[in-house]
C-alpha positions as CSV (number, residue, x, y, z in Angstrom):
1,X,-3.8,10.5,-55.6
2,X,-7.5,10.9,-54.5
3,X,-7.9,7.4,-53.3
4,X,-4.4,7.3,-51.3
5,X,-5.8,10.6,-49.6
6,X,-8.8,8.9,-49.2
7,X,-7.4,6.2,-47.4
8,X,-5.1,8.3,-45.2
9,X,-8.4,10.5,-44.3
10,X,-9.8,6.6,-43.0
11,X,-6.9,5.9,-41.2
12,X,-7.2,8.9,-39.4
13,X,-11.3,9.0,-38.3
14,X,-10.3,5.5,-37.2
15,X,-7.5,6.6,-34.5
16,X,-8.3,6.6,-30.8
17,X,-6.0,9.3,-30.9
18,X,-8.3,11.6,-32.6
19,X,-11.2,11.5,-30.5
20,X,-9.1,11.4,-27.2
21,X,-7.8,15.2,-28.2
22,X,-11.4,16.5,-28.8
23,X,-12.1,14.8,-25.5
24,X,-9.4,16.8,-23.8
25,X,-10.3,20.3,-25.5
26,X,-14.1,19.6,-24.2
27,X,-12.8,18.5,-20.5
28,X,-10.5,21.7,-20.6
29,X,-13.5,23.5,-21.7
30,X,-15.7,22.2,-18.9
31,X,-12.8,23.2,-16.6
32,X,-12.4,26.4,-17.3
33,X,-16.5,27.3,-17.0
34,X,-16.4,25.1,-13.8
35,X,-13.2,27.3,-12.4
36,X,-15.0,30.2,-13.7
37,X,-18.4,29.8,-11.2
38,X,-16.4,28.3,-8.2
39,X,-15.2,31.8,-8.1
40,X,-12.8,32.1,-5.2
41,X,-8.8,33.2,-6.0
42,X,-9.1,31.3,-9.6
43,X,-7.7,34.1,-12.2
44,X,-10.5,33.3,-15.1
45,X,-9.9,33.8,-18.7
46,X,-13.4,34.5,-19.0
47,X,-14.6,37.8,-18.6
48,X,-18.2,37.6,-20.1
49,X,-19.9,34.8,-18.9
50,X,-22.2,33.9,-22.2
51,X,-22.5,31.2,-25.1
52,X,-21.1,33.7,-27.7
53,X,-18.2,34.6,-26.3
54,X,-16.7,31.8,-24.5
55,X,-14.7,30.7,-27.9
56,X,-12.9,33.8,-27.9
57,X,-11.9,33.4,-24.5
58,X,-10.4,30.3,-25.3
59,X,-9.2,30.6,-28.7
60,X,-5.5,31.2,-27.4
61,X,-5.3,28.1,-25.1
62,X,-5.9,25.9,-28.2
63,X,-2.4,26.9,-29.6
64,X,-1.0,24.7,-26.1
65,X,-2.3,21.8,-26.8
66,X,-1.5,21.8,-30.5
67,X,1.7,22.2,-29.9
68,X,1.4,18.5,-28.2
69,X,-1.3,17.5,-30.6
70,X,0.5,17.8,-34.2
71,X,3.2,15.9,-32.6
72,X,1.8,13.0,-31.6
73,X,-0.6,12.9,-34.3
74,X,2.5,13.4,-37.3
75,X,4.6,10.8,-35.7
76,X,2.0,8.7,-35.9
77,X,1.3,9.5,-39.5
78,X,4.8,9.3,-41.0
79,X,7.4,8.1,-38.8
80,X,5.0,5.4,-37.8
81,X,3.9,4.7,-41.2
82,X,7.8,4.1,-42.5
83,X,8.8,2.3,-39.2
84,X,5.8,-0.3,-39.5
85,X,6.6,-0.7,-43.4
86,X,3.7,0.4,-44.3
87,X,5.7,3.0,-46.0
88,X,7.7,0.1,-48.3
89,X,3.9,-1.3,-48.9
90,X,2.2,1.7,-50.4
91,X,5.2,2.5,-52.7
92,X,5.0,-1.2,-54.4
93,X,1.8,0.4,-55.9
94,X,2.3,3.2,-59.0
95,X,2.6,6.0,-56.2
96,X,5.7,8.1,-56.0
97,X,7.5,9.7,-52.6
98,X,5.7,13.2,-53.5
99,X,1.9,12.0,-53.7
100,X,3.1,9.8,-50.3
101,X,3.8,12.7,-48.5
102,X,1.0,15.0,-49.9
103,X,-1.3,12.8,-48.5
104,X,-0.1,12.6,-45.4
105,X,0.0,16.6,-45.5
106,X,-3.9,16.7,-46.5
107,X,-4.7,14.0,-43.9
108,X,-2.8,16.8,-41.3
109,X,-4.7,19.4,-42.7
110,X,-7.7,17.5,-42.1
111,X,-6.7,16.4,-38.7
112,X,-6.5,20.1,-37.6
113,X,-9.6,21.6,-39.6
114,X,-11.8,18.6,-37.5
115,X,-10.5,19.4,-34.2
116,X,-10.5,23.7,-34.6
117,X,-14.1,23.1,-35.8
118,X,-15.2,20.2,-32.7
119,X,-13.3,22.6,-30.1
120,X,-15.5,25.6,-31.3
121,X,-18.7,23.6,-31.5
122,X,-18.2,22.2,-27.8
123,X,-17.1,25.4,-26.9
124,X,-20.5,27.4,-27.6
125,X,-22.3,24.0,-26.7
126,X,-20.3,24.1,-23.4
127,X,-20.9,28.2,-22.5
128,X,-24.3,27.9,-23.6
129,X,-25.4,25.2,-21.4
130,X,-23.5,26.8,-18.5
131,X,-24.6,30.8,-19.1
132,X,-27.2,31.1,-21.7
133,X,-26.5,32.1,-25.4
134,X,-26.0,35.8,-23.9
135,X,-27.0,39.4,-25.5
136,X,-23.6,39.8,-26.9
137,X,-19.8,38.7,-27.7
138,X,-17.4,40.3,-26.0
139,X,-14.1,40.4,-27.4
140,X,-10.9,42.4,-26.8
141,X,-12.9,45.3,-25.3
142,X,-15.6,45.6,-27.4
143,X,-19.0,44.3,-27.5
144,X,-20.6,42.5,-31.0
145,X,-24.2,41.7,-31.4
146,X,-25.2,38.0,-31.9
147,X,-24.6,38.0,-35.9
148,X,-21.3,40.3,-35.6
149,X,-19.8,38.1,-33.1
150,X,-20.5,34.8,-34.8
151,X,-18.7,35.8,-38.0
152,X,-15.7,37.3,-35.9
153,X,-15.3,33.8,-34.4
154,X,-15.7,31.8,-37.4
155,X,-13.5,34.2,-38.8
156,X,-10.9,34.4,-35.8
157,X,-10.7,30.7,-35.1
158,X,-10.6,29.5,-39.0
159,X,-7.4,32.2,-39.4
160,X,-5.2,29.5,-36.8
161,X,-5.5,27.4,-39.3
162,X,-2.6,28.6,-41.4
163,X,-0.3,28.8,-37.6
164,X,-1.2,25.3,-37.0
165,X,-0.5,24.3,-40.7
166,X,2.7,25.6,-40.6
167,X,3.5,24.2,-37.1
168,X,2.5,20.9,-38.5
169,X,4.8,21.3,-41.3
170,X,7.8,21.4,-39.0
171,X,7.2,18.4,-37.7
172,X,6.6,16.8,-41.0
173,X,10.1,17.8,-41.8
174,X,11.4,16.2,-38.2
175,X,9.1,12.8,-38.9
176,X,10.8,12.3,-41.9
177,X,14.3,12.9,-40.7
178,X,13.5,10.7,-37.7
179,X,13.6,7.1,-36.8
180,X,11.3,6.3,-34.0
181,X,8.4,7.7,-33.3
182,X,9.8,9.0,-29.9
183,X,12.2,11.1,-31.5
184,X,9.8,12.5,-33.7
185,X,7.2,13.6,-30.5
186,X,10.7,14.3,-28.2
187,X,12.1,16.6,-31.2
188,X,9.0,18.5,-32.2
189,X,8.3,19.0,-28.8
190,X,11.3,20.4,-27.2
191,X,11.9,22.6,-30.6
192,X,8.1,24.5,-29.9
193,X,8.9,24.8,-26.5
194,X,12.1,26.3,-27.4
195,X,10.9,28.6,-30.0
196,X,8.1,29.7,-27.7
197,X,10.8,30.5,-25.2
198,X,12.7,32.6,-27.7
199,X,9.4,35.0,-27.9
200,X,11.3,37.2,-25.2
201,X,13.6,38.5,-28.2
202,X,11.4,41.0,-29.7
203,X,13.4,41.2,-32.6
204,X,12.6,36.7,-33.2
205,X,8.8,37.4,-32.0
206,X,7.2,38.2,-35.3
207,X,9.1,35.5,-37.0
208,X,8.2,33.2,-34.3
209,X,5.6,30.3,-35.9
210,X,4.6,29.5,-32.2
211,X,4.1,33.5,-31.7
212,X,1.5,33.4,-34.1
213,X,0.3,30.4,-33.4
214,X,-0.9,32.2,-30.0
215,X,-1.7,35.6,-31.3
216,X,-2.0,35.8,-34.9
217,X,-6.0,35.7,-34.3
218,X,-5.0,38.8,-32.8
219,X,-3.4,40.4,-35.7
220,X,-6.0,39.1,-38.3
221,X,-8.5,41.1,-35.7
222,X,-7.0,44.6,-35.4
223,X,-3.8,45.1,-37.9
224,X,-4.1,46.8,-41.0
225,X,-4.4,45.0,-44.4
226,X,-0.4,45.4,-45.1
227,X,-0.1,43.7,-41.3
228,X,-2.0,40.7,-42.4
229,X,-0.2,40.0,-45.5
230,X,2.9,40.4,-44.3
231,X,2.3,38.1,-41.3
232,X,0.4,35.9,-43.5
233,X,3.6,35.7,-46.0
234,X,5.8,34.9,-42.9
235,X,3.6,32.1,-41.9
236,X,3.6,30.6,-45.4
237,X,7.1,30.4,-45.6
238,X,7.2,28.8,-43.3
239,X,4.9,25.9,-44.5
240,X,6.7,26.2,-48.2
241,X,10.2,25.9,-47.0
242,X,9.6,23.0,-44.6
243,X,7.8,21.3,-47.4
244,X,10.3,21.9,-49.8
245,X,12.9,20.0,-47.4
246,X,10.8,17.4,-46.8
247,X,10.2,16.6,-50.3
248,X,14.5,16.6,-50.6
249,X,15.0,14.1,-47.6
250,X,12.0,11.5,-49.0
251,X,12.9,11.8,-52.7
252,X,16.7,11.1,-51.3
253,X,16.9,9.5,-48.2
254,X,16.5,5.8,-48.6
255,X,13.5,4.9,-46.2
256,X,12.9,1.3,-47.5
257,X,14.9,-0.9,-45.8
């Protein structure tokens, strides 16, 4: 199990893919500081020009292009991987479905854990070189020295990671029900978009995996203990149950052909 997750982590530091997303977050990045001093009618999510808080600022534009990201990157991983027969290959070897698809699940995980940390890195690289470090971090309000503010983005920006997780597990689902990698990007796509659009309904918002994948940062920030574990115990059923049928369709449905 090590070595096949092994592998799949090699797979992925050796996709173009991978390093033309952390190109995009630092060009967005660049864009937005650029935007920011051109001045003029350009409605800036920056409101404290410094280093330290620049990640905040941008923490919630990360969610729109994971949203594109995890699709791409999953079809890749498993539609492509059963398509090219790769699939067929790795199961000639004493591997079962299960360890298969954990794998791929850990090489996701992975996938999103490199580019949250890259996109925070460039981002205090980026604000930094453009503003100076600053005096504080400014965040929803309130103003953190250099030491408070650091932990509350580490903090802040590692808590998507459960969102994105469970965002990527949605897709899993859909790349092992599909059978081109088109339909597996088309699918996930439309279906995030969709759900985001459904965030009107007050009643679907807090149930909504792309609602927290915009604002759960938010909640994690602010809400109460009971708040966080209750969103928290939404967002992880999410990622159990979608695992849970994806385990079904790849123990049953037969994918070597």
């Amino acid at each position: 199990m090590i070595r096949l997750i092994q592998n799949e982590l090699y797979k992925t530091f050796r996709l173009k893919k991978m390093y033309i997303f952390i190109a995009i977050l630092i060009i967005h990045a660049c864009m937005t500081v650029y935007f920011y001093q051109s001045g003029g009618e350009w409605k800036s999510v920056i409101v404290t020009p410094n280093g330290q808080s620049l990640p905040l600022a941008l923490i919630n534009s990360l969610a729109q292009f994971m949203t594109i990201f995890i699709p791409v990157y999953v079809a890749d991983l498993i539609t492509g991987d059963i398509k090219a027969g790769t699939f067929k290959l790795t199961l000639l070897r004493p591997v079962g479905r299960i360890e298969w698809l954990n794998a791929k699940i850990a090489s996701l995980f992975v996938f999103i854990l490199v580019l949250v940390v890259l996109s925070l890195a460039a981002e205090y690289a980026i604000g930094t070189l453009a503003f100076g470090w600053g005096e504080y971090t400014f965040y929803a309000g309130e103003e953190y020295t250099g030491e408070e503010g650091v932990w509350l983005t580490i903090r802040l920006t590692f808590s998507m990671l459960l969102p994105y997780m469970a965002c990527g597990m949605i897709v899993v689902l859909l790349a092992v029900m599909a059978t081109n990698i088109s339909t597996t990007i088309g699918l996930s796509i439309g279906i995030l978009t969709a759900a985001q659009s459904l965030n009107a309904f007050e009643m679907i918002k807090p149930y909504s995996v792309v609602n927290h994948m915009y604002y759960f940062h938010e909640i994690v920030h602010k809400a109460t203990w009971e708040a966080v574990f209750q969103n928290t115990a939404i967002i992880a059923a999410y990622i159990v149950l979608f695992y849970a049928a994806s385990v079904l369709i790849i123990k049953k449905k037969d994918l070597i052909q």
